[in-house]
C-alpha positions in Angstrom: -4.7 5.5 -10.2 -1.5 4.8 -9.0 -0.6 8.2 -8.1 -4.1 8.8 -6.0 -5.0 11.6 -9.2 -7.5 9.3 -10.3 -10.6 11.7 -8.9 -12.6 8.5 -8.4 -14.8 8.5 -5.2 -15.0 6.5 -2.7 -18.3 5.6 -2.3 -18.6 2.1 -0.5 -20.9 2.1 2.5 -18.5 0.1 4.5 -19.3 1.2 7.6 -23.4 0.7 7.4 -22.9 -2.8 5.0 -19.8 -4.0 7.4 -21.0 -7.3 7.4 -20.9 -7.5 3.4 -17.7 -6.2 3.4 -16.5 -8.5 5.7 -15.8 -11.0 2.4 -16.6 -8.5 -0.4 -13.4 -9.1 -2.9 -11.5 -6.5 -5.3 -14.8 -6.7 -7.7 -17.0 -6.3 -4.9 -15.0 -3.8 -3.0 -14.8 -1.9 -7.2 -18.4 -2.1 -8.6 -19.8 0.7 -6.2 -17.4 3.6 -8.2 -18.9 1.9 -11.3 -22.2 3.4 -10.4 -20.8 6.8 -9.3 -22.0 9.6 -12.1 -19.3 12.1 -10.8 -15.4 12.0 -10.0 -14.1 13.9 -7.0 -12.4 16.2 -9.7 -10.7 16.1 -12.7 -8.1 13.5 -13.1 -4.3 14.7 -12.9 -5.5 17.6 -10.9 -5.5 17.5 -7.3 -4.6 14.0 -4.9 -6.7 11.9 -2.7 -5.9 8.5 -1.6 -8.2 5.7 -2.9 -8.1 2.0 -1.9 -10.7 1.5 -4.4 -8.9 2.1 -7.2 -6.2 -0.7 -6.3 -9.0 -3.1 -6.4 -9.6 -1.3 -9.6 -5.8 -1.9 -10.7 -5.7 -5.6 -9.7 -8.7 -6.3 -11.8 -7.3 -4.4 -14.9 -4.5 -7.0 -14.5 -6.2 -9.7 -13.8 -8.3 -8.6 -17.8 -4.3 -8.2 -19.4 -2.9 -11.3 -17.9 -5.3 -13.7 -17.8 -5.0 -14.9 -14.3 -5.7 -14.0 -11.1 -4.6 -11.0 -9.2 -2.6 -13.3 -6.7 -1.0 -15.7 -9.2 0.3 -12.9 -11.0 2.0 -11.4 -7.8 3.3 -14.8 -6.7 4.7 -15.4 -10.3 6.0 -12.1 -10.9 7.2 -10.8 -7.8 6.9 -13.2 -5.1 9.4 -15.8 -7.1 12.0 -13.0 -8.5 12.1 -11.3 -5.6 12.7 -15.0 -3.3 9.6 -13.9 -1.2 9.1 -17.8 -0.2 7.2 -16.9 3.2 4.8 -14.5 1.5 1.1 -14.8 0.9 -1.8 -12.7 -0.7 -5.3 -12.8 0.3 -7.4 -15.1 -1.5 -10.7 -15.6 0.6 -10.0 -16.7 4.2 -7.2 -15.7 6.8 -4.2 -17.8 6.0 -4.6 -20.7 8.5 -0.9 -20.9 9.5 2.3 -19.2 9.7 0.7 -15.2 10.2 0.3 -13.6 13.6 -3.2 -12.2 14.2 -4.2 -8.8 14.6 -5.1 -7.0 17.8 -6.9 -3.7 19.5 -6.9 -2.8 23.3 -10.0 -2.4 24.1 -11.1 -1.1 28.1 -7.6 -2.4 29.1 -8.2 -5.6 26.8 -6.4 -7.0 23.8 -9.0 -8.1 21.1 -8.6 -10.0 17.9 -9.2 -7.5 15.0 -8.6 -8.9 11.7 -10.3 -11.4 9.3 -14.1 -11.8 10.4 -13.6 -8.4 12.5 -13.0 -5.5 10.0 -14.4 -5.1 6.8 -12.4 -5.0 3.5 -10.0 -8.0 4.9 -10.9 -10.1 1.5 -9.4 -7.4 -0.8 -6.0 -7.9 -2.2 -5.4 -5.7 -4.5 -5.4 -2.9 -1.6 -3.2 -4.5 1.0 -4.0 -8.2 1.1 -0.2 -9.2 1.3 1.1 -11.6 4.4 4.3 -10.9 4.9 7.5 -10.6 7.1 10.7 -8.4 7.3 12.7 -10.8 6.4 10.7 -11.1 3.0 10.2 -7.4 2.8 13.7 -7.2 2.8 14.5 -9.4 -0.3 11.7 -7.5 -2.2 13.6 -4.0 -1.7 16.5 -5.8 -2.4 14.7 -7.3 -5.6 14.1 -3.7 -6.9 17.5 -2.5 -5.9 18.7 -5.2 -8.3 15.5 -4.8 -11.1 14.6 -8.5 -10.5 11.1 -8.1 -11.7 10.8 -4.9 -13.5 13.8 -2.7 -15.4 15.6 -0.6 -14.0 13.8 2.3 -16.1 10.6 1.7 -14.8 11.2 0.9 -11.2 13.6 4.4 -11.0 10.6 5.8 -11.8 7.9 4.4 -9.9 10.0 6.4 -6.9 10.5 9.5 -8.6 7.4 12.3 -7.9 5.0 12.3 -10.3 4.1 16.4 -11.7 0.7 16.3 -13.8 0.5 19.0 -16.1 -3.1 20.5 -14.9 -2.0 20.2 -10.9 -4.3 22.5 -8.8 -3.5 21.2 -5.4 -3.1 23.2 -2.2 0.4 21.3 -1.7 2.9 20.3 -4.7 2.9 16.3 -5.6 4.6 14.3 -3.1 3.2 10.8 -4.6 5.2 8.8 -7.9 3.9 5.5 -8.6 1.9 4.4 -5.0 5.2 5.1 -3.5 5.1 8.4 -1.4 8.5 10.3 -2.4 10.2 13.1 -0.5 13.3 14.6 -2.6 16.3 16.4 -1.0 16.2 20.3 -1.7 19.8 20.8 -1.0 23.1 18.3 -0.7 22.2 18.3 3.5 19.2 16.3 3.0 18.3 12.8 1.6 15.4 11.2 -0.5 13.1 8.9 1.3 10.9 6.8 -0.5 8.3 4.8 2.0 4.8 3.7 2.1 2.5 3.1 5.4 -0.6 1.3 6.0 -3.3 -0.1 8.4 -5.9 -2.9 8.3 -7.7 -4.2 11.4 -5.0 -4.9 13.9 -2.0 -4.4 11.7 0.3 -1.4 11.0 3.4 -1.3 8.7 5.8 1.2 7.4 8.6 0.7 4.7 11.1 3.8 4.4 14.3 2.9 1.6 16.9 6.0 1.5 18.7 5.1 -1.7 21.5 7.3 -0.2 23.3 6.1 2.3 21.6 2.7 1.0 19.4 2.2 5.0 16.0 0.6 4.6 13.8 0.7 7.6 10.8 -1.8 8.2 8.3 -2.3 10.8 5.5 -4.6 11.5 3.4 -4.4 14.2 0.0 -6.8 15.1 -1.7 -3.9 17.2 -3.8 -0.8 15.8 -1.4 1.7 17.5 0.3 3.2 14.8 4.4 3.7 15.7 5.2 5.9 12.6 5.8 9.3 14.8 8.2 6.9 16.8 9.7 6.0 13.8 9.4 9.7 11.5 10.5 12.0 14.6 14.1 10.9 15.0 14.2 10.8 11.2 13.9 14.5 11.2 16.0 15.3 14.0 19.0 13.6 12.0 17.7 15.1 9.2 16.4 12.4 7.1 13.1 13.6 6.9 11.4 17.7 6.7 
């Protein structure tokens, strides 16, 4: 599940039950691929990117811990890692301290976030407030295995290979971390994750070598990554 090999389908009817979704949590946003009677294809064997099944993963710890999805991050992350300006969706739009998000519409800015577009209530799948300053302390927290060993966080970043891969392209993906590694002594490794919701778009690249993390937040639906990815490849961070 954390690798997108799960097979498991996405099969919510967001888009013609919008207005459930609008405050459906991780068990809501889940239960649908409960009733599914097929998976996409066999696990381990090809990739395909699933929101669902983080929904799927916060529950599972929510079952193993004994407490809820966003007390666990705050405990375990949030407070190793010195993320004291950091939230996780619990319901409603945080009522201070977050900027809210926006699409142009006919010329016209537009609030587009909680109350606008569906899924917002789900935190296992991208329900964390945040801010660069805080992002930065949590790269720094894994730098310095803060909240996880060292063992385990190395490799989270590393590619994951399953054994019965049948995929047009070779893995790219280790543990929800998307992973490029250098094929010769000219190139670097970039580990970096993206992501959109409603008005918001974000992008976290870390090159362990030469030790540069790049983050950006933005609170409009234009996504800046090709801004961001193009000069990469002309220095020759990126292929």
């Amino acid at each position: 599940m954390l690798t997108h090999t799960s097979g498991l389908p996405d099969n919510r009817n967001v888009d013609k039950d919008s207005l459930f979704y609008l405050t459906a949590n991780d068990e809501q946003n889940f239960a649908p691929l409960k009733q599914a009677d097929t998976l996409n294809f066999e696990p381990g064997t090809k990739w395909e990117y699933s929101n669902p099944a983080y929904n799927g993963l916060a529950l599972i710890i929510e079952k193993v811990s004994g407490m809820k999805w966003q007390t666990f991050i705050e405990k375990y992350i949030f407070q190793h890692a010195g993320m004291s300006h950091s939230k996780i969706t619990d319901g409603a739009f945080p009522q201070k301290g977050v900027a809210h998000g926006y699409r142009k519409i006919n010329n016209h800015f537009e609030q587009y976030d909680y109350g606008e577009f569906p899924t917002f209530t789900a935190a296992g799948n991208g329900g964390v407030w945040s801010s660069i300053e805080d992002l930065r302390k949590y790269v720094l927290a894994m730098k310095n295995c803060a909240f996880l060993d060292c063992n385990t966080i190395a490799f989270s970043q590393k590619v994951w290979h399953p054994q019965k891969w049948r995929g047009e392209n070779p893995p790219s993906q280790g543990f929800s971390w998307f992973v490029y590694e250098p094929k010769n002594d000219n190139e670097y490794k970039v580990i970096n994750h993206s992501g959109g919701q409603g008005g918001f778009h974000a992008h976290l690249f870390i090159f362990p070598k030469p030790n540069i993390t790049l983050i950006w937040l933005t609170n409009n639906d234009v996504s800046l990554t090709p801004l961001i990815m193009n000069p990469l490849i002309d220095l020759g961070y990126l292929k």
